[in-house]
C-alpha positions as CSV (number, residue, x, y, z in Angstrom):
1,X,-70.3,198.1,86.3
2,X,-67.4,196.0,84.3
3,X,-66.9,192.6,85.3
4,X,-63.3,191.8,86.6
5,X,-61.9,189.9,83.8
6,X,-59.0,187.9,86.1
7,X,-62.2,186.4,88.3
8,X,-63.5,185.1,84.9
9,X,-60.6,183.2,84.0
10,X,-59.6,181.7,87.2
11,X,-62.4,178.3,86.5
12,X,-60.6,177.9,83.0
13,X,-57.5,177.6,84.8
14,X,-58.7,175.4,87.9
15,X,-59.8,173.2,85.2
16,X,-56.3,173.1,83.1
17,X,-54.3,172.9,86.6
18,X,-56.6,169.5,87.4
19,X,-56.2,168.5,83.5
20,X,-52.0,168.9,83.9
21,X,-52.4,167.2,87.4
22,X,-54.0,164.0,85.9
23,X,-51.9,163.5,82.9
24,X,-49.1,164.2,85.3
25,X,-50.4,161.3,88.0
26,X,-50.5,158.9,85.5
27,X,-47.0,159.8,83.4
28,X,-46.2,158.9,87.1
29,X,-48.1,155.8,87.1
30,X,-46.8,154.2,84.2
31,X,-43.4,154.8,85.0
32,X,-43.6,153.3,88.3
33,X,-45.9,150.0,87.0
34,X,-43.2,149.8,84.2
35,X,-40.4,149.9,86.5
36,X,-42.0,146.9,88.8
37,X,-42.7,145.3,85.3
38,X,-39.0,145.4,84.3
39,X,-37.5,144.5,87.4
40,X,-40.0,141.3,88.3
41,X,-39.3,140.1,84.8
42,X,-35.7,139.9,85.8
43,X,-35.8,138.5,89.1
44,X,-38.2,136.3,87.8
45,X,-36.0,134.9,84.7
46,X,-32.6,135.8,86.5
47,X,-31.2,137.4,83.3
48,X,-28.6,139.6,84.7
49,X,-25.8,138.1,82.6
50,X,-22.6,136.0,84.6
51,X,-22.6,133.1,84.1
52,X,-19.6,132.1,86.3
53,X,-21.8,129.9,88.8
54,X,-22.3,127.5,86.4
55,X,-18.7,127.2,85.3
56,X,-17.8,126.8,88.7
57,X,-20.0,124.2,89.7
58,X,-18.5,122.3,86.6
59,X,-14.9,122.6,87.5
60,X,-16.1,121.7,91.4
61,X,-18.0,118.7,89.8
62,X,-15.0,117.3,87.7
63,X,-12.3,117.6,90.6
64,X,-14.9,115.6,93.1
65,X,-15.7,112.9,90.7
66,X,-11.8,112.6,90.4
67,X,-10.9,112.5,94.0
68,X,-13.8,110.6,94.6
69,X,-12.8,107.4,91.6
70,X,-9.4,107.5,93.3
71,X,-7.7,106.8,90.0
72,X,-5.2,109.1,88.3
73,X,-7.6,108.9,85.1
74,X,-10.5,110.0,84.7
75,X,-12.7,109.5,82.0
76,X,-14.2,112.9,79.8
77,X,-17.8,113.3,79.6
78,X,-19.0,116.4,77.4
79,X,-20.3,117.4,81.1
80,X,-16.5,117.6,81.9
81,X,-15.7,119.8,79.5
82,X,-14.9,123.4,79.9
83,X,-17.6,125.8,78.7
84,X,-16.2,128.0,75.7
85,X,-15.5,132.1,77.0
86,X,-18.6,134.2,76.6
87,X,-17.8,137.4,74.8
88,X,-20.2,140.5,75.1
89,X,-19.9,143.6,73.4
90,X,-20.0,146.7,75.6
91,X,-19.5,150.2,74.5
């Protein structure tokens, strides 16, 4: 009697179907525990680029300390100052 030579090979290709499963599961990891890296790292630090706030709380600052003095002067602290335009290169 021959042996059927497609029921030899099917445990060599259970084994290299549980092989590409792994490597696939943790391709799949990584990506995912890299994504959550990423994206804590910028919540955490807040580095998402405006920086308008600040400029605005500036320019609020100045024209309360002016109504607030009541004088038509008002002295210039480097705090006063405007912030010099931020230029970013984009493609």
């Amino acid at each position: 009697m021959h042996s059927d030579p497609a029921a030899a090979g099917r445990p060599a290709l259970a084994d290299r179907a549980r092989r590409v499963f792994r490597i696939r599961r943790r391709i799949a990891a990584t990506a995912v525990g890299a994504f959550a890296l990423v994206w804590g790292l910028i919540a955490a630090t807040g580095s998402l680029g405006s920086q308008a706030t600040t400029t605005a709380a500036t320019t609020t600052a100045s024209s309360t300390r002016a109504t607030t003095t009541g004088s038509s002067e008002t002295s210039q602290s480097p705090a006063d100052e405007q912030l010099p335009a931020v230029t970013t290169a984009q493609s």
